[in-house]
N, C-alpha and C positions, 0 to 999 in steps of 0.2 A: 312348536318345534315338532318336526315328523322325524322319529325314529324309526329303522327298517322295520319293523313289524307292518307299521301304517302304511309303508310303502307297498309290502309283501302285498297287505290286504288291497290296495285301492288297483294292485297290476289286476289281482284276481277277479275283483267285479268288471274291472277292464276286459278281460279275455272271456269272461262269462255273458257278458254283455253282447260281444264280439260274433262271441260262438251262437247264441241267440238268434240276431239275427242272420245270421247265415244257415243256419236251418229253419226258420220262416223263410228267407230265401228259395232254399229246396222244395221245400213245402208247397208255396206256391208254385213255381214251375212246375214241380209233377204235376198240380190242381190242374192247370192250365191243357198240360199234354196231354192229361187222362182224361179231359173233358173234350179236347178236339179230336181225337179219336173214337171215342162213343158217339160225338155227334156226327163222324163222318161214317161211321158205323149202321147208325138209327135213320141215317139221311139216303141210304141206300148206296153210297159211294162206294168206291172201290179199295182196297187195303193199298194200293199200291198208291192211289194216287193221296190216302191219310198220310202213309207216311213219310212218303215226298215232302207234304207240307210241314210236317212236326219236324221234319228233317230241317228243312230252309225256314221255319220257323222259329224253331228254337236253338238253331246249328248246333246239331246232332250228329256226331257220327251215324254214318252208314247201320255200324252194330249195335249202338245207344237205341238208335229210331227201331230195329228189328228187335229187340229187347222188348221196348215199353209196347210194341204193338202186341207183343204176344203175351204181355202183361195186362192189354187192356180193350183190344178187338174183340168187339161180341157177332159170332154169325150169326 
């Protein structure tokens, strides 16, 4: 018999489980955009044409993509 306590507990590893993977989620994406950017960086490319790609890459707004580049462009 599950009485609301059991229930309270099983919503909570529910949304904790949830919320878990959705910041492995995030996690990885940034991995991703932080790394195509240094390599486009390290590869002699041009800033403009990085974040073009992290843009249509990982559909990014406009100010998301000029964000993470100035979060992660090395001259």
């Amino acid at each position: 018999m599950c009485n609301f306590s059991d229930l309270i507990e099983e919503r909570a590893i529910e949304q904790g489980i949830e919320q878990g993977i959705e910041q492995g989620r995030r996690l990885e994406l940034d991995y991703g955009i932080r790394t195509a950017i240094k390599a486009y960086s390290m590869l002699g490319s041009s800033y403009e044409k990085a974040r073009a790609f992290i843009m249509k890459e990982y559909n990014l707004s406009p100010s998301d993509a000029e964000s993470k580049m100035q979060e992660y462009w090395e001259n």
